[in-house]
N, C-alpha and C positions, 0 to 999 in steps of 0.2 A: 504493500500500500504506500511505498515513500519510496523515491526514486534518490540513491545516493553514488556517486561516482563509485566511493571507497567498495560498493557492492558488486563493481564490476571489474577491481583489479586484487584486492584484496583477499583472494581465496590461495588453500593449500594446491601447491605443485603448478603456478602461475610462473612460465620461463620469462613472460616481459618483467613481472612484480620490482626486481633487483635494478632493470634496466629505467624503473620510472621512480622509484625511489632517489635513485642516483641522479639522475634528471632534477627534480624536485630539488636535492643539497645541494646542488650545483649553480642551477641558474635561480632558482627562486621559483614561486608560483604564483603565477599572476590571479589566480582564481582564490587566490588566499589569504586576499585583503580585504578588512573593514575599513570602509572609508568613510570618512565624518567630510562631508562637502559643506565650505563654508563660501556663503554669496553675499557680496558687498559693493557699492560701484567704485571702491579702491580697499582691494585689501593689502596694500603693502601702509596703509592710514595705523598708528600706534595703537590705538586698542583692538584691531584685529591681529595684528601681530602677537601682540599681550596672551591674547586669547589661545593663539594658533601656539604661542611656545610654553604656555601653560597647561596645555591640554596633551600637546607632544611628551613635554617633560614628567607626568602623571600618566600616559599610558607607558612610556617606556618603562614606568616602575610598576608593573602588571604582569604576571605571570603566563597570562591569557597568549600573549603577541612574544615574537623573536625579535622583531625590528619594526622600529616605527620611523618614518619620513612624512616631514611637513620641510614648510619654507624656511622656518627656522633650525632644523640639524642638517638642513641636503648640501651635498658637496657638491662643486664642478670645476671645471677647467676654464679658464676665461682669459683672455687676452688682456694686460696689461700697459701702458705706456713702453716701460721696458723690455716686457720678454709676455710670458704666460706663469700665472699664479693657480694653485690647486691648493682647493679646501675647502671649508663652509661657506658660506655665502652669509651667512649669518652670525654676528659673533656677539652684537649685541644690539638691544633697541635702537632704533635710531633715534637721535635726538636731534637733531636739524633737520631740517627740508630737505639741504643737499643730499645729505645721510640718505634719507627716505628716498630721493630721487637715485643715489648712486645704487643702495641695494635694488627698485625698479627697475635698470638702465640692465643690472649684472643677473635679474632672474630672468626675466623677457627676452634676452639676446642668447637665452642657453637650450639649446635645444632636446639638453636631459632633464630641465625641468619644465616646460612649457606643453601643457594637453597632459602631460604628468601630475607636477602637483600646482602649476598654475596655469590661469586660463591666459592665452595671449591676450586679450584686453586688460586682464590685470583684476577681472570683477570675480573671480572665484579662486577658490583654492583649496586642498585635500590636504587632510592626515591621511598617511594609508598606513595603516597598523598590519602587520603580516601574521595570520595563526603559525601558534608555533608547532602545530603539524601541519603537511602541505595537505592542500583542497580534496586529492584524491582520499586521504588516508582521515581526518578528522569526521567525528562521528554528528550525528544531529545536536545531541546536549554539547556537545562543545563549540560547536558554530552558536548555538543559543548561547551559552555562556559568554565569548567572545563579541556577540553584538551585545548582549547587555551592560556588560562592561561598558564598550565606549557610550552607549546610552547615557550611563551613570555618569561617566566622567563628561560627557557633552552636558549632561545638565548642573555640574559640578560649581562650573563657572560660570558668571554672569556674562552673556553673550552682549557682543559690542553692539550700541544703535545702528539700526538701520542693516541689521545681517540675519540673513536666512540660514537656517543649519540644519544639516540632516542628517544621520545614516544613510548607509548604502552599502553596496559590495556585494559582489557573488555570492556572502555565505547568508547575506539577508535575503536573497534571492533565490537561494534553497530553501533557508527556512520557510518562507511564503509558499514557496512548490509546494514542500511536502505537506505546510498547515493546508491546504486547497488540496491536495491528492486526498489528503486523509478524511476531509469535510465532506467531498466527492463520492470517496467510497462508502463512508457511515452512512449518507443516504442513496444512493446506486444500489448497493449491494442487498440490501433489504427490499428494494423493488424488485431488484431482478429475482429473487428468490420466490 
C-alpha cells in the first residue's frame, strides 16, 4: 500500500545493492534533501540572512541530516582582482550596503550556487539539509522524522517581514504519496471487496 524506492533495491542477494550504495557515498543524493525554500524580493537584505544562518546553524546540530547548505556555509571558487579565491562566500553578516552588495555580486555570478541555493533574481533561496541515509535506503518514519525537524526549526525563529517559507523536498513528497496511497486504499479496497 506505500510505494518506497528502498523496496525496490533493498532486498537479500541484490548484485546492483553495493553498486548504488556506493553511488549514494560518493556523489550524494539529490532525492535526499529537505528543503526549507525561503521567498523575499531581496534575500541577501540582513534579517533574511539572520534567518537563513540561524536556521542552517540549528539544523547542522541535528542528528536527522549529514550536511546542510544554505547561502550562509556554501563555498565556491570566484574570480578575484588578483588571481581566484576558494571558500565561503559567507563569513559574516554584512554590515554595509557594499558588504550586502559585494556578497550579491559573489553568489549570482556563481554558477554552483544559482537555481541551487539561490534564485538568479536574488528573491529566493534554500536550506537543503541532506538525510543522513540516502533517498533509496531511508524508511517512511524517518523521512517523517527529518521533515518534522526542519518544521520545528523553521518555526523556531521568527521569520523576517515580508518572506514566504516552506518545506519541500523529495522526502515530503513521499510522505504525501504514501499518506494518498494509503487514504486510496483504506477506501478502494473495501469497495472493491
Amino acid at each position: 500500500i506505500r510505494f518506497q524506492y528502498k523496496d525496490l533495491y533493498d532486498h537479500p542477494g541484490n548484485p546492483r545493492l553495493p553498486l548504488l550504495t556506493r553511488y549514494s557515498d560518493e556523489f550524494g543524493d539529490p532525492g535526499g534533501f529537505v528543503v526549507l525554500l525561503i521567498q523575499n524580493p531581496d534575500v541577501f537584505n540582513n534579517d533574511v540572512l539572520r534567518y537563513v544562518d540561524e536556521v542552517t546553524r540549528e539544523l547542522e546540530s541535528r542528528d536527522e541530516f549529514q550536511q546542510v547548505r544554505s547561502l550562509t556555509n556554501a563555498r565556491s571558487i570566484r574570480a578575484t582582482a588578483d588571481g581566484v579565491e576558494s571558500g565561503p562566500i559567507f563569513s559574516a553578516l554584512p554590515t554595509t550596503p557594499e558588504e550586502a552588495e559585494q556578497l550579491r555580486r559573489t553568489a549570482l555570478a556563481s554558477s554552483m550556487l544559482v537555481r541551487l541555493l539561490v534564485a538568479a533574481d536574488g528573491t529566493a533561496t534554500a536550506i537543503l539539509a541532506e538525510l543522513k541515509t540516502a533517498a533509496a535506503f531511508t524508511t517512511i518514519p524517518q523521512q517523517q522524522a527529518a521533515v518534522d525537524t526542519m518544521a520545528r526549526v523553521m518555526r523556531q525563529f521568527p521569520s523576517p517581514p515580508d518572506t514566504r517559507i516552506q518545506v519541500t523536498g523529495a522526502p515530503l513528497v513521499e510522505l504525501e504519496t504514501t499518506r494518498a496511497l494509503v487514504s486510496d486504499q483504506s477506501v478502494l479496497t473495501p469497495l472493491v471487496l
